[in-house]
C-alpha positions in Angstrom: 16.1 23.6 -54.3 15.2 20.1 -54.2 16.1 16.6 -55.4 14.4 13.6 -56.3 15.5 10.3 -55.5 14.4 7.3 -58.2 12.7 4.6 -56.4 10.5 1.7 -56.2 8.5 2.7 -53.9 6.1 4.9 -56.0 4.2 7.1 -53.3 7.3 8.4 -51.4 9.8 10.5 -53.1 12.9 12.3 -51.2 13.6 15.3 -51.9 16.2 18.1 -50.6 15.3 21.4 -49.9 18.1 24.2 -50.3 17.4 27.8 -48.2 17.9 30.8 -51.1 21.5 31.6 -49.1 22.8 28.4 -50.8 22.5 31.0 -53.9 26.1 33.3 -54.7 25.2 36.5 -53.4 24.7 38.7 -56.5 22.8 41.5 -58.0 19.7 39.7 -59.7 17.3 36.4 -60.4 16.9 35.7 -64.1 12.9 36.6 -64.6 10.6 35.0 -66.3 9.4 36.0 -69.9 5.8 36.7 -69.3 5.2 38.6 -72.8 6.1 35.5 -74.5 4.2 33.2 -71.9 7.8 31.1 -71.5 9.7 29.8 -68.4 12.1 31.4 -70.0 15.5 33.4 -69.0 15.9 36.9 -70.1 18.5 37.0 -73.4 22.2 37.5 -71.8 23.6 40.8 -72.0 27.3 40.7 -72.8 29.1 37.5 -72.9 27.0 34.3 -73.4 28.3 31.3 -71.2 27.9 28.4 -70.4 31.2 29.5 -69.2 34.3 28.0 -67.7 34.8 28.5 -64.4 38.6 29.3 -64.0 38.3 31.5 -67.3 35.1 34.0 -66.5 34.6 37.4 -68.4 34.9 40.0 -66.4 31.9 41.6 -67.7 29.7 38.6 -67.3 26.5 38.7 -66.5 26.1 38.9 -62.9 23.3 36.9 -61.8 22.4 34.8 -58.8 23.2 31.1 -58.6 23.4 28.2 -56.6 27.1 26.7 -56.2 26.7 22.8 -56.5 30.6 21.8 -57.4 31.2 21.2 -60.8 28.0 23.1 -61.8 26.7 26.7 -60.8 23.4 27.0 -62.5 21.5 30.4 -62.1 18.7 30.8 -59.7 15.5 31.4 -62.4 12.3 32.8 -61.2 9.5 30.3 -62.1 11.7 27.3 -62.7 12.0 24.6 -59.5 16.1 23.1 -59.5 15.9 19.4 -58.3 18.6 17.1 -58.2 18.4 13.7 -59.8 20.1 10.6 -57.3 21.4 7.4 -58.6 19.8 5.2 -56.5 22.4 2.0 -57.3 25.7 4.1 -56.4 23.6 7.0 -54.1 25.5 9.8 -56.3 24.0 12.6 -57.7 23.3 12.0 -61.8 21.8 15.2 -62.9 20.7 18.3 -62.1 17.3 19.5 -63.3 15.1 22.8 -64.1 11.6 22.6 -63.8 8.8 24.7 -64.9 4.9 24.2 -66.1 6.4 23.8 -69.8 9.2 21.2 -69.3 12.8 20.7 -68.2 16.0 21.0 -68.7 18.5 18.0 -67.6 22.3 19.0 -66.9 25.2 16.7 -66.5 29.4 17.4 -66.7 31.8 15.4 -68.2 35.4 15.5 -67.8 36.9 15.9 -71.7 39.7 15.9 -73.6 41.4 19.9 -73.6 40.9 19.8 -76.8 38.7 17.1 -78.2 35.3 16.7 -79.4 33.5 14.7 -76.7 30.1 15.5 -77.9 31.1 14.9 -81.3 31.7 10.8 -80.2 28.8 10.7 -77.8 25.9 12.0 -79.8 26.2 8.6 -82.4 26.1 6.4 -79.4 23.2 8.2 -77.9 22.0 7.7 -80.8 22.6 4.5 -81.4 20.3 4.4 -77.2 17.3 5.4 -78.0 17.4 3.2 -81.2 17.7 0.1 -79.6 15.3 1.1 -76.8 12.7 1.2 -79.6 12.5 5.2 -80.0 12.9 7.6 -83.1 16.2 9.5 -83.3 17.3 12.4 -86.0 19.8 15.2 -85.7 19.6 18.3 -86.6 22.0 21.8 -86.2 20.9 23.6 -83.4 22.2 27.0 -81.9 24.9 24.9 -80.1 25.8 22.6 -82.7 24.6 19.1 -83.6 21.6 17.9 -81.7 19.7 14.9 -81.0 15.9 15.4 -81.1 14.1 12.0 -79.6 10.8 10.7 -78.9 11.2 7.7 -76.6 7.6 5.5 -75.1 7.1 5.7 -71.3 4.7 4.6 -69.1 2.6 7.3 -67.7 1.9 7.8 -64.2 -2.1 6.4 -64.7 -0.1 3.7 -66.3 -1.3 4.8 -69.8 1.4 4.4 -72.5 3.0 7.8 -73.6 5.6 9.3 -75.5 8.4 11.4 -74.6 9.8 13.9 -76.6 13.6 15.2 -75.9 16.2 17.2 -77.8 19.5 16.3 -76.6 22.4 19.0 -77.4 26.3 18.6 -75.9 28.8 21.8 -75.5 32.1 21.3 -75.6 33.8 22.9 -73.2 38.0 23.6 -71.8 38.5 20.1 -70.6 34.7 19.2 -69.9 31.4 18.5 -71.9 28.3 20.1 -70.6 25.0 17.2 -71.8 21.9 19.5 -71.8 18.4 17.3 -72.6 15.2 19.3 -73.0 11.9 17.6 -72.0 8.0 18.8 -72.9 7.7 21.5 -75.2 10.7 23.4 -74.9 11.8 20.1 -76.9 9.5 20.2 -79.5 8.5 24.3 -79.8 11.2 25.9 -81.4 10.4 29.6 -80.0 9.8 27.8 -76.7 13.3 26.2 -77.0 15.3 28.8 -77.5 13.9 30.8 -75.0 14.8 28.1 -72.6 18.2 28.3 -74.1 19.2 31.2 -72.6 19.2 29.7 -69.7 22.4 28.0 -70.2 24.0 31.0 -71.0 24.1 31.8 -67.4 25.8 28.2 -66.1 29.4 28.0 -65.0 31.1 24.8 -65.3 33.9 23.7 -62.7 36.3 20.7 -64.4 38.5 20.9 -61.6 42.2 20.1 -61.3 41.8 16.3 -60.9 42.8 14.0 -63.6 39.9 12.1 -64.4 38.9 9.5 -67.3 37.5 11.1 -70.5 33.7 10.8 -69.9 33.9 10.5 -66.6 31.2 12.9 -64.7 32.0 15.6 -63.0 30.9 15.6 -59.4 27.7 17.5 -58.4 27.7 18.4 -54.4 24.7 19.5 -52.4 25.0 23.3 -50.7 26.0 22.5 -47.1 22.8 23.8 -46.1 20.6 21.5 -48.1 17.8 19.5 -45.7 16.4 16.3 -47.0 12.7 16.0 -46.5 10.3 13.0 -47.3 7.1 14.0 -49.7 4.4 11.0 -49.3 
């Protein structure tokens, strides 16, 4: 596993490496859908998460996954986990899948027990990429309401670009799971929800501490994780 640390300095990135023990032991990886030509999660067999972690099925799927606090998100042949670093505060902001097609950006909330979160976020998001100059519109996804974005960047030969993004939020006992998919799976619709399936495999921790509504839940690196420097 390995994280990426935002920074001015554009020709050295930190990253964190995590050994495959930082993964709960369990029966199976999620493969890859190679008939489709998707990074892509096999479709869940019996319950579909993202599930709650003091309130798991006993006949959920049993898959391998790597324990980083408030999020346990399943180890996924093919796909690369990172961890996104607030460089300001030094905190961990997000936690991301990587594959050839895209990404998939994950980030807790603490929420209401039972509120809407997402259903007073997604207008401000909204709202965000508005006023950063992008194009906005909502749709109904497989999740509910969903934000799908295109946003101007800078490319890395200093071209200008677009992003596209589909933003979609789950609400869940007492949190909000924010899930943003980058590169195709945000714009292919058979791409995306093979990507989906992926989130039917996370756990979500809120734990017992009272926090602000919004407030996000903290993400901790494996006590294993080593920090390495790529120039």
């Amino acid at each position: 596993m390995k994280f990426r640390r935002k920074s001015k300095v554009e020709d050295q990135v930190e990253t964190t490496e995590v050994a495959p023990a930082a993964a709960q032991a369990s029966p199976a990886e999620l493969t890859m859908d190679a008939g489709e030509q998707s990074a892509a999660a096999a479709p869940a067999a019996g319950p579909r998460g993202p599930f709650d972690a003091d309130a798991m099925p006993p006949d959920a799927p049993e898959v391998s996954r790597v324990d980083l606090g408030s999020l346990q998100i399943p180890a996924v042949d093919g796909l690369e986990l990172r961890l996104q670093v607030d460089e300001s505060s030094g905190e961990i902001a997000a936690v991301l899948l990587t594959g050839e097609e895209g990404a998939i950006e994950l980030r807790a909330f603490a929420a209401p027990r039972n509120g809407d979160l997402w259903g007073e976020v997604l207008p401000q998001l909204a709202a965000d990429v508005e006023q950063r100059g992008g194009q906005v519109g909502q749709r109904e996804g497989n999740f509910g309401p969903e934000l799908v974005c295109q946003l101007g960047v800078t490319l890395p030969d200093g071209e200008e670009g677009v992003q596209p993004s589909r933003i979609l939020g789950i609400n869940g006992p007492r949190w909000l799971l924010r899930v943003t998919f980058l590169g195709r799976p945000a714009v292919e619709p058979e791409i995306g929800e093979a990507w989906e399936q992926v989130l039917h495999h996370v756990v979500v921790s809120r734990g017992k501490t009272a926090m602000p509504k919004g407030e996000a839940l903290p993400i901790v690196l494996p006590p294993d994780a080593q920090q390495v420097v790529e120039a």
